[in-house]
N, C-alpha and C positions, 0 to 999 in steps of 0.2 A: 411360767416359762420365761427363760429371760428374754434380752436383746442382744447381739454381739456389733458391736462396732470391730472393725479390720482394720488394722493399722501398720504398712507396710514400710518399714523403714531400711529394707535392706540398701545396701549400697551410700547412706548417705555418712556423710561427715560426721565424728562429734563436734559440736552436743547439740546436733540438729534431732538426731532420736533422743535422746532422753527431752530436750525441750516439748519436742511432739506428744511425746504419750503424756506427759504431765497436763501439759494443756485439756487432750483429750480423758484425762480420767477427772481432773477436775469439773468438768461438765456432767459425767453421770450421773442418770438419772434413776430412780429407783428402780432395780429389775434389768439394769443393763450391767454391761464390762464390755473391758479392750483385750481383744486378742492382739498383742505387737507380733509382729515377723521381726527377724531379727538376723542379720547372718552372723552373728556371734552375741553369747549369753551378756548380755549388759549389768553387771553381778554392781554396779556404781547404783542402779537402778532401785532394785531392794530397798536400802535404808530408809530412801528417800520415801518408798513408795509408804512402809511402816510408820512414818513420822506422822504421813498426811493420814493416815486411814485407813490405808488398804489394802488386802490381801492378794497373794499372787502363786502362782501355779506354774511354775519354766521344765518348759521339755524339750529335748532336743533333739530334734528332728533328723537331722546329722552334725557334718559337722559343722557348714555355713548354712544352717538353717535353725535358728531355736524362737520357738514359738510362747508365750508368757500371757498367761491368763489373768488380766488384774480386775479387780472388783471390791466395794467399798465393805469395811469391816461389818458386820451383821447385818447383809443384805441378802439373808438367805436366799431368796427367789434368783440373784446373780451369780450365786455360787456353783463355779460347777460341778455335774457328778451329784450334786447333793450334798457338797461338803460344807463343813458350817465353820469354825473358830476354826 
């Protein structure tokens, strides 16, 4: 079963969310991910995320709410749903 760490970044400035979650995925630990809140899809976010490792999962909740599931490439136990690659 994993861990979910929350990570609420509505309302702030850029590149205070994209520094934040970085910070916070970088730390994960086997079996965990970040849920970011987000009141708009951070699509700069992505690449970044692939470069370092990890996979990710954005849904959007409306329209100032999109929610993004990140967790580290072949950490099945962190993936959710049971999704793998």
């Amino acid at each position: 079963m994993s861990q979910e760490r929350v990570l609420d970044v509505r309302g702030l400035e850029p590149p205070e969310p994209l520094e934040r979650v970085l910070d916070a995925v970088a730390t994960l630990q086997p079996g965990e991910r970040v849920r970011m809140i987000h009141h708009r899809e951070p699509c700069l976010l992505y690449p970044l995320l692939s470069k370092r490792g990890f996979n990710h999962l954005a849904e959007a909740k409306s329209e100032d709410h999109h929610e993004i599931l990140i967790w580290r490439k072949g950490d099945a136990a962190a993936a959710p749903y049971g999704l793998q690659e």
